[in-house]
DRENPA-3360 file (N, C-alpha, C; in nm, 2 decimals, always signed):
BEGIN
1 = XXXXXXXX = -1.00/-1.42/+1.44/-0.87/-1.42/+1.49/-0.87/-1.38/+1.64 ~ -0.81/-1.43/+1.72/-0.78/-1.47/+1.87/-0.66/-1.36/+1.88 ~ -0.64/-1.31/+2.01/-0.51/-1.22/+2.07/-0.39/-1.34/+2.11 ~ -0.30/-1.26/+2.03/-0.16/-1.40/+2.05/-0.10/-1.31/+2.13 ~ +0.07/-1.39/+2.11/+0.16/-1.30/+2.17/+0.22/-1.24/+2.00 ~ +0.26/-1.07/+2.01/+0.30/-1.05/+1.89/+0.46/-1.05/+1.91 ~ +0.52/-1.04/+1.78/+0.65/-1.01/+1.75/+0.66/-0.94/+1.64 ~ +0.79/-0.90/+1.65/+0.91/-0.79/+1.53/+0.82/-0.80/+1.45;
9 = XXXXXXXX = +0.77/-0.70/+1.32/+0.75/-0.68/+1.25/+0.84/-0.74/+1.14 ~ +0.82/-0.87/+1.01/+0.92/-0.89/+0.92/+1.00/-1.04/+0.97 ~ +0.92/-1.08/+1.10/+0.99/-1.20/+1.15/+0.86/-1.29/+1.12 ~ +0.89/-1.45/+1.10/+0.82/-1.51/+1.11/+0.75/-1.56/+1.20 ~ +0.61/-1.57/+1.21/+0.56/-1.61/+1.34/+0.60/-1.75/+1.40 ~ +0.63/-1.89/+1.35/+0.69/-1.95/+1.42/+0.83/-1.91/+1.51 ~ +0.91/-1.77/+1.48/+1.01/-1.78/+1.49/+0.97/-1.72/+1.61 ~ +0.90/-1.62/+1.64/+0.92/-1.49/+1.79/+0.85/-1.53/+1.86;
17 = XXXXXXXX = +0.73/-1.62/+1.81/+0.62/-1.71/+1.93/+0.72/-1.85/+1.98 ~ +0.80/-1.88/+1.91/+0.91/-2.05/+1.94/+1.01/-1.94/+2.07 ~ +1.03/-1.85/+2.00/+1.13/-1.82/+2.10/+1.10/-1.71/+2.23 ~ +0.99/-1.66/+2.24/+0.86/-1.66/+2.39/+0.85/-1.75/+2.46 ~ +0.82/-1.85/+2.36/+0.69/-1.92/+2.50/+0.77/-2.11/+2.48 ~ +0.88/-2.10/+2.40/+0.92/-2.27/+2.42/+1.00/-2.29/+2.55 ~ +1.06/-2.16/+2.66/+1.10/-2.15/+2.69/+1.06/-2.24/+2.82 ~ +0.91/-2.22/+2.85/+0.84/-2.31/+2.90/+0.83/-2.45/+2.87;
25 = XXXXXXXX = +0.84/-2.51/+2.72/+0.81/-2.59/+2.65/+0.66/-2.59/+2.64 ~ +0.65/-2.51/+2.61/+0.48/-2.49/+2.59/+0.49/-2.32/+2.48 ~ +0.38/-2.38/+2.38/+0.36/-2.31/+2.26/+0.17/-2.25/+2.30 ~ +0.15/-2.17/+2.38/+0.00/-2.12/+2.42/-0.07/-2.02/+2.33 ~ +0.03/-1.98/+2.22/-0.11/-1.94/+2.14/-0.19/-1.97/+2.06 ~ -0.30/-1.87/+2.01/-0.43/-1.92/+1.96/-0.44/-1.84/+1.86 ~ -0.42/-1.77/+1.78/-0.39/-1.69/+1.67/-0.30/-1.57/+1.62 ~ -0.37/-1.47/+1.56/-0.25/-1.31/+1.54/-0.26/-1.24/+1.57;
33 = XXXXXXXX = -0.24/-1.16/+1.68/-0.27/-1.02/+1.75/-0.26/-0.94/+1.65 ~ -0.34/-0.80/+1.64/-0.33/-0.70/+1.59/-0.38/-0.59/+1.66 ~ -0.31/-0.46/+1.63/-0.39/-0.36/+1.71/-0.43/-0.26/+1.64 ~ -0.53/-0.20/+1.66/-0.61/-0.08/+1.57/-0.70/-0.18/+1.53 ~ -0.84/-0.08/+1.49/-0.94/-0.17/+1.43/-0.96/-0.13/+1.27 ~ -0.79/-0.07/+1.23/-0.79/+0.00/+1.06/-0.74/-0.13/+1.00 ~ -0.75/-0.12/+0.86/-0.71/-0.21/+0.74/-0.58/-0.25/+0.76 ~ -0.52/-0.13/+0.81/-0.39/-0.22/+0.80/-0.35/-0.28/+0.90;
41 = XXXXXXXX = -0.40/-0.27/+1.04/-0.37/-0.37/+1.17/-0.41/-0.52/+1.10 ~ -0.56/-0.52/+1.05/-0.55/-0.66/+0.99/-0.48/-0.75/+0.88 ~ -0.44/-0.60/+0.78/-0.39/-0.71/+0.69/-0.24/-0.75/+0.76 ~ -0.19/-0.67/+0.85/-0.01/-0.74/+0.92/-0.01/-0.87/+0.96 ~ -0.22/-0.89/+1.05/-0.23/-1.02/+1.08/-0.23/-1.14/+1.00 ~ -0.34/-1.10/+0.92/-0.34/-1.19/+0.76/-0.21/-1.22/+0.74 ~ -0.13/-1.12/+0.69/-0.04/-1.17/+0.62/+0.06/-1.25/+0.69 ~ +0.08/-1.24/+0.87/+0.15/-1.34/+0.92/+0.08/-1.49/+0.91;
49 = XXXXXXXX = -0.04/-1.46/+0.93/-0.15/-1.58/+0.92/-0.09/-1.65/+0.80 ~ -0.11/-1.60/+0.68/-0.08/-1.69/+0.55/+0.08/-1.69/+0.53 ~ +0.18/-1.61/+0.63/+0.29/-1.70/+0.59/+0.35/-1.80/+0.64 ~ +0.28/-1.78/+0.78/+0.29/-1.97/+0.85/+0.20/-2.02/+0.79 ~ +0.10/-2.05/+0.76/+0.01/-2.14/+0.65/+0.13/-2.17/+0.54 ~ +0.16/-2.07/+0.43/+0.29/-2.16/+0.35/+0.38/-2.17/+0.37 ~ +0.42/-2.14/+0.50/+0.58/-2.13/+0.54/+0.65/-2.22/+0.64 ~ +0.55/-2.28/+0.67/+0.56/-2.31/+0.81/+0.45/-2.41/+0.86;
57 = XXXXXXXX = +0.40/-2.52/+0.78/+0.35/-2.56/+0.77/+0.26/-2.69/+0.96 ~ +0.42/-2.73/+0.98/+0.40/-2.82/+1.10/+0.34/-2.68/+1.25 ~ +0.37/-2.54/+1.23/+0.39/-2.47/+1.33/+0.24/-2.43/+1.33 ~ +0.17/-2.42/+1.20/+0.08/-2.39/+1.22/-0.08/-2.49/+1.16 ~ +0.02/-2.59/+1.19/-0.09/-2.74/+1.17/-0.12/-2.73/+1.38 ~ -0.02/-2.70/+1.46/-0.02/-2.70/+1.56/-0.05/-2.58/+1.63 ~ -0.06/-2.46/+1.55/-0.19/-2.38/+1.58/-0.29/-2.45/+1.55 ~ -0.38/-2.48/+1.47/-0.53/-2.55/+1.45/-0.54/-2.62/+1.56;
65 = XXXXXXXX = -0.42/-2.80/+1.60/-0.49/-2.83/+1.72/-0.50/-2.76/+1.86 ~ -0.42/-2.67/+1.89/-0.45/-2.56/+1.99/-0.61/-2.55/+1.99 ~ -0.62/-2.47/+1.91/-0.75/-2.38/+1.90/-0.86/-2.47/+1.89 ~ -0.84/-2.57/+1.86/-0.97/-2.72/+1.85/-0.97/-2.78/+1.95 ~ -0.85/-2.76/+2.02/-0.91/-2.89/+2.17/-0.94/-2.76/+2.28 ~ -0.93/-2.62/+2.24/-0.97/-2.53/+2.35/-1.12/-2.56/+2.37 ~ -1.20/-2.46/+2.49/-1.37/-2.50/+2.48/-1.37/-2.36/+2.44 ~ -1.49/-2.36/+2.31/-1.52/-2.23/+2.29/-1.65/-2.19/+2.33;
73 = XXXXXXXX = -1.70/-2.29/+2.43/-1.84/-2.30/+2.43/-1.90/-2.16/+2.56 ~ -2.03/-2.21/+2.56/-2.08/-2.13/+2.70/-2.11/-2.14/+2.81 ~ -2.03/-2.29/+2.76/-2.10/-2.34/+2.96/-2.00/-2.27/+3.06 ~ -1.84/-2.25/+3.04/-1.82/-2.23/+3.16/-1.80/-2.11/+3.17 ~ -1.89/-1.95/+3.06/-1.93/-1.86/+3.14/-2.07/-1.87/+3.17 ~ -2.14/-1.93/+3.14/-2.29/-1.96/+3.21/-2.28/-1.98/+3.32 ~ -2.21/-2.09/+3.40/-2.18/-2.15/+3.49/-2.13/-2.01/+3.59 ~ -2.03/-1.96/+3.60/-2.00/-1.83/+3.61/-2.11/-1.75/+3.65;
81 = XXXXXXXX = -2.19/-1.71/+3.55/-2.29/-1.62/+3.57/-2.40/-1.70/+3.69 ~ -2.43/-1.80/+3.65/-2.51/-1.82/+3.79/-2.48/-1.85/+3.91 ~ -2.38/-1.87/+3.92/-2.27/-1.87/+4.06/-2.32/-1.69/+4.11 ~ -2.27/-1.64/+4.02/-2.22/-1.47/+4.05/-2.44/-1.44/+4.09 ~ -2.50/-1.50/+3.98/-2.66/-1.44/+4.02/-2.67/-1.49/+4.17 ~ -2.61/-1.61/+4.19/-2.67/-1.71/+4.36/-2.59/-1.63/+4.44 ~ -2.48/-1.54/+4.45/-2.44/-1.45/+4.54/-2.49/-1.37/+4.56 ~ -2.58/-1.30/+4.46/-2.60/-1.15/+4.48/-2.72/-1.20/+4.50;
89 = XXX = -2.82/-1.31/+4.54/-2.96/-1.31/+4.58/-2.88/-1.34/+4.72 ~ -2.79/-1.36/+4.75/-2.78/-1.39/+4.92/-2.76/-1.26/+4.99 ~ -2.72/-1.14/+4.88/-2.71/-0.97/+4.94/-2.80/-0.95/+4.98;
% end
């Protein structure tokens, strides 16, 4: 799970993320925030997780393609890092 934007506790996550960020017309997140690294920060996630999964089916078909056309790869912090090593050999 990825850091979203969170909402109300008891609201559905299409509902407090639609009305954040459509304001833009743009829907930018990538999963369920949670805080604390205890059982129950996770399961509040989970359980929003699975009630857009049966609840909410189109909102969070459009979470997946978010998170699939992102790059989760290494090149562009590799790329990064050897930029940052080729400065610091010019110190």
């Amino acid at each position: 799970m990825y850091p979203s934007v969170a909402g109300p506790p008891g609201e559905h996550p299409s509902f407090w993320v639609s009305q954040a960020l459509l304001a833009d017309g743009v829907d930018g997140t990538n999963g369920f925030s949670f805080e604390g690294a205890d059982e129950g920060s996770l399961n509040y996630a989970l359980d929003r997780c699975l009630d857009a999964f049966y609840n909410d089916r189109d909102w969070f078909h459009g979470l997946q393609r978010r998170v699939m056309e992102q790059d989760w790869s290494w090149n562009k912090p590799a790329e990064r890092y050897v930029e940052l090593y080729h400065q610091a050999k010019k110190m």
